[in-house]
C-alpha positions as CSV (number, residue, x, y, z in Angstrom):
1,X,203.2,82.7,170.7
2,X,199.7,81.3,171.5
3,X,197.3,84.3,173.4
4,X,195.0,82.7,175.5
5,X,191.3,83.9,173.6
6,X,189.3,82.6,176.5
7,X,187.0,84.4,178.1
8,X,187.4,87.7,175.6
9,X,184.2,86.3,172.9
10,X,180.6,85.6,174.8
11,X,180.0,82.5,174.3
12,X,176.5,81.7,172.2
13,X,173.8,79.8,174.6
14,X,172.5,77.2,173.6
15,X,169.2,76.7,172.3
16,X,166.5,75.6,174.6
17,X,163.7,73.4,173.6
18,X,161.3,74.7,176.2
19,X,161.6,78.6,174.6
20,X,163.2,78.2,171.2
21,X,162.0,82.1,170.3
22,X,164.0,83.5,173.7
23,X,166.4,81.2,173.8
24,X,167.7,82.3,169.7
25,X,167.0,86.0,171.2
26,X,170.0,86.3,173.5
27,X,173.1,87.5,172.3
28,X,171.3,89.7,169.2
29,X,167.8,90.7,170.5
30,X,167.4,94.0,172.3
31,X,166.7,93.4,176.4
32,X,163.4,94.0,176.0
33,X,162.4,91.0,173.3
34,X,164.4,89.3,175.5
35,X,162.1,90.3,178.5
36,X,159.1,89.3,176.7
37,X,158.5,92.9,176.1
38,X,157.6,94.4,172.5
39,X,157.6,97.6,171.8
40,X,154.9,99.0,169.8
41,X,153.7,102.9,169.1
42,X,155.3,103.4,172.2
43,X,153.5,100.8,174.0
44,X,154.8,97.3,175.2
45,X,152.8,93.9,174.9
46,X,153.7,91.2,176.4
47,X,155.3,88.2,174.2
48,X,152.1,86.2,174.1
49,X,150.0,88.8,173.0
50,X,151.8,87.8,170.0
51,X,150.5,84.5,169.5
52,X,146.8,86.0,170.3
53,X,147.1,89.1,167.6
54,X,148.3,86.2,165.2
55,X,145.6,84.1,165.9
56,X,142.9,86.7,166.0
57,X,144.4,87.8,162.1
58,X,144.2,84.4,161.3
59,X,140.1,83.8,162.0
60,X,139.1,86.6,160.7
61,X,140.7,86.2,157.5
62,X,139.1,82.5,157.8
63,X,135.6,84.7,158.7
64,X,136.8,87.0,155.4
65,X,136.9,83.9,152.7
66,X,134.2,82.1,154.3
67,X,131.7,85.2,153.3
68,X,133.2,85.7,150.1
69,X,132.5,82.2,149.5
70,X,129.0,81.9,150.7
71,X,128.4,85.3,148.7
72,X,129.7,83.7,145.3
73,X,127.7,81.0,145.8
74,X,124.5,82.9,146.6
75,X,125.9,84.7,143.7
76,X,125.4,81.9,141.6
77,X,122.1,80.3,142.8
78,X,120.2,83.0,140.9
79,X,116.2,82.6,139.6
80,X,116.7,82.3,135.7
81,X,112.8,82.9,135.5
82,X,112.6,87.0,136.9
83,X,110.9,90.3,136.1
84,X,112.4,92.9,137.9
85,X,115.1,90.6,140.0
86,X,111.9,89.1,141.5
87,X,112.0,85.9,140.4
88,X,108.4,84.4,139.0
89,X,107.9,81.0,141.0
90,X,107.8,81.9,144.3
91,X,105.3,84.7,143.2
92,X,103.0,82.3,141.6
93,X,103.3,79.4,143.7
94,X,100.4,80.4,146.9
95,X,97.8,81.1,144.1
96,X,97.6,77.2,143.2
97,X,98.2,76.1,146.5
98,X,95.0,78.0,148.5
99,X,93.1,77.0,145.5
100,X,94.1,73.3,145.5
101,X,93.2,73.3,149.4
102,X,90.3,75.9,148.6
103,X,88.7,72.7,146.3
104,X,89.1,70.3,149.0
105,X,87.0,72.4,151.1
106,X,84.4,72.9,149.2
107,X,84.4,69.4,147.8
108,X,83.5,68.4,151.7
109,X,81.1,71.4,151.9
110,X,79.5,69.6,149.1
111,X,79.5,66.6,150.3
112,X,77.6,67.3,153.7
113,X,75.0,69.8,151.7
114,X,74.9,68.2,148.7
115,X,74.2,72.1,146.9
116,X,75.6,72.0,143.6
117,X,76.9,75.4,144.0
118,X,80.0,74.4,146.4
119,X,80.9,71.5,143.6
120,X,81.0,74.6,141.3
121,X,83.4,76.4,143.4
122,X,85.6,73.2,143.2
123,X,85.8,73.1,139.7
124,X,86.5,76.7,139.4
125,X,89.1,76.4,142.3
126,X,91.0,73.5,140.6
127,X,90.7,75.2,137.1
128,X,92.7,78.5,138.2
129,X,94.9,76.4,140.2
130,X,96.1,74.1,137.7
131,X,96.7,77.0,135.2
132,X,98.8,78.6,137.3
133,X,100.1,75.8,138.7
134,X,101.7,75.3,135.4
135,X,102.9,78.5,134.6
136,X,104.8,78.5,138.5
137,X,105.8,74.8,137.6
138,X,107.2,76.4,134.1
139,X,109.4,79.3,135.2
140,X,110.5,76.5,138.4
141,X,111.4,74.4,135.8
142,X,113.6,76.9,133.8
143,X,115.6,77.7,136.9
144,X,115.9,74.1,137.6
145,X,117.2,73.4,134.6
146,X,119.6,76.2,133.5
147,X,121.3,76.5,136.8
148,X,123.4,73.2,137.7
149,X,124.1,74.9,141.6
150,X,120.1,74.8,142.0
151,X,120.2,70.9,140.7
152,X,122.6,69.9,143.1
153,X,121.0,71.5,145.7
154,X,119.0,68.6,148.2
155,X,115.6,69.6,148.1
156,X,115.7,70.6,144.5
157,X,114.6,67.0,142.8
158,X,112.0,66.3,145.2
159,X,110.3,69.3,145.0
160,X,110.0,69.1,141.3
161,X,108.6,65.8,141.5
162,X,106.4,66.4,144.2
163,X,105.0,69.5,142.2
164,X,104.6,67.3,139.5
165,X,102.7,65.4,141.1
166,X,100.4,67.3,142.1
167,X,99.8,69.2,138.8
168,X,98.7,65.8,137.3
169,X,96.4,65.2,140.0
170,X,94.9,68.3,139.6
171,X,94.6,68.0,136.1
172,X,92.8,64.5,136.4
173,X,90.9,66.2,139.5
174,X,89.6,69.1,137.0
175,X,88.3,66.3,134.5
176,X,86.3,64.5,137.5
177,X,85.3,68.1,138.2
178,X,83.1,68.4,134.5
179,X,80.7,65.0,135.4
180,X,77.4,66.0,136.5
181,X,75.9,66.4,140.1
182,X,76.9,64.0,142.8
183,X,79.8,62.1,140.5
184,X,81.7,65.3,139.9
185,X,83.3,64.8,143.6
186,X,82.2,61.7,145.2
187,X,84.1,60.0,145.4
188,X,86.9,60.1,142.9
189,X,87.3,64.0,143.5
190,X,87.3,63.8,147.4
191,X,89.7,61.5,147.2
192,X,92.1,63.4,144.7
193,X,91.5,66.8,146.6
194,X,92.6,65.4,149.8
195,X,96.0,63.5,148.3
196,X,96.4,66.9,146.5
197,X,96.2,68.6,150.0
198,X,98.1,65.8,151.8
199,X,101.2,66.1,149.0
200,X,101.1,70.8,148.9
201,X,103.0,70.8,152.7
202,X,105.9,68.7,151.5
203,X,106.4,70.0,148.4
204,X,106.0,74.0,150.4
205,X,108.4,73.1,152.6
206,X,111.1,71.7,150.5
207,X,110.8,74.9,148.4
208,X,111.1,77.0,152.1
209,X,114.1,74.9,152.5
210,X,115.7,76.0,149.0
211,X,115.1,79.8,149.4
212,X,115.3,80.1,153.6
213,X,118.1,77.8,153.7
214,X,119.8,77.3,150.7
215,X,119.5,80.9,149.1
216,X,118.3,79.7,145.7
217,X,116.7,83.0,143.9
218,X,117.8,85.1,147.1
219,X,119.6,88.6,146.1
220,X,121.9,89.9,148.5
């Protein structure tokens, strides 16, 4: 004998491409998924705030490894050359700058007064400046060179050049500096004192770039 079964099972509906998550819910959700209603801590949100809480999670775990990255790397860009965690360059570095733009002052001083005393002041000037040009350039060049992360960093190469530069300026500037009288600064030592000058901005601001802007030698 055949029973007629029609009618006793509820029959499945079928799944909707428009609301596949409500659509699957029917027939083994409670009413309230079904209604778009969750129940939470004995609260409701609706079923969007679903998609909202997910994609809040998801950015601030992007925020999360986006600081943990930028803190290894700052991690990483530290100043070989330090006393203290201070590193050394960017202490020493104004002391030969204002005295290489010091000597170009008083190298035109001279110039319009012609009193040897101001073409003293220059060679004194370029003399401090160039030693401690060279102990700044020194403890630059052993973070430069035992941190890759600081090499590859864009300003890194030409600031090293650019300070090289202008050491060996200075150092043939401090030479032209020891001739007597009038010769010790026109016109050879104008002239180096004012490239000197002209070169110190580019060079500053590439190495404001690497600390402000790249963290090299920050410590967080």
């Amino acid at each position: 004998m055949i029973f007629p079964t029609a009618g006793l099972f509820p029959r499945e509906p079928a799944l909707s491409s428009e609301s596949p998550g409500r659509s699957r819910g029917r027939g083994f959700f409670p009413p309230e998924l079904i209604e778009g209603r969750v129940p939470r801590l004995g609260t409701s949100l609706r079923a969007g705030g679903w998609s909202q809480i997910t994609r809040e999670s998801n950015d601030a775990r992007e925020t999360r490894l986006a600081v943990t990255t930028i803190d290894q790397t700052d991690a990483r860009l530290f100043a070989t050359a330090q006393v203290a965690r201070h590193p050394v360059h960017p202490m020493l570095v104004p002391v030969p700058i204002v005295c290489f733009i010091g000597a170009l002052l008083t190298d035109i001083t001279y110039c319009a007064t012609a009193e040897m005393m101001w073409a003293d002041f220059s060679a004194w000037l370029l003399v401090v400046g160039l030693i401690l040009g060279v102990l700044a350039a020194i403890a630059g060049l052993t973070d430069f060179l035992s941190n890759r992360l600081i090499r590859a960093q864009a300003p890194a190469w030409p600031h090293l050049l650019g300070n090289l530069v202008v050491l060996v300026l200075a150092f043939f500037n401090v030479l032209i500096h020891t001739r007597d009288a009038w010769t010790s600064v026109v016109p050879t030592g104008l002239i180096l004192s004012v490239i000197t000058a002209l070169i110190l901005p580019a060079t500053g601001w590439l190495g404001w770039s690497m600390v402000y802007r790249h963290g090299v030698g920050v410590v967080r």
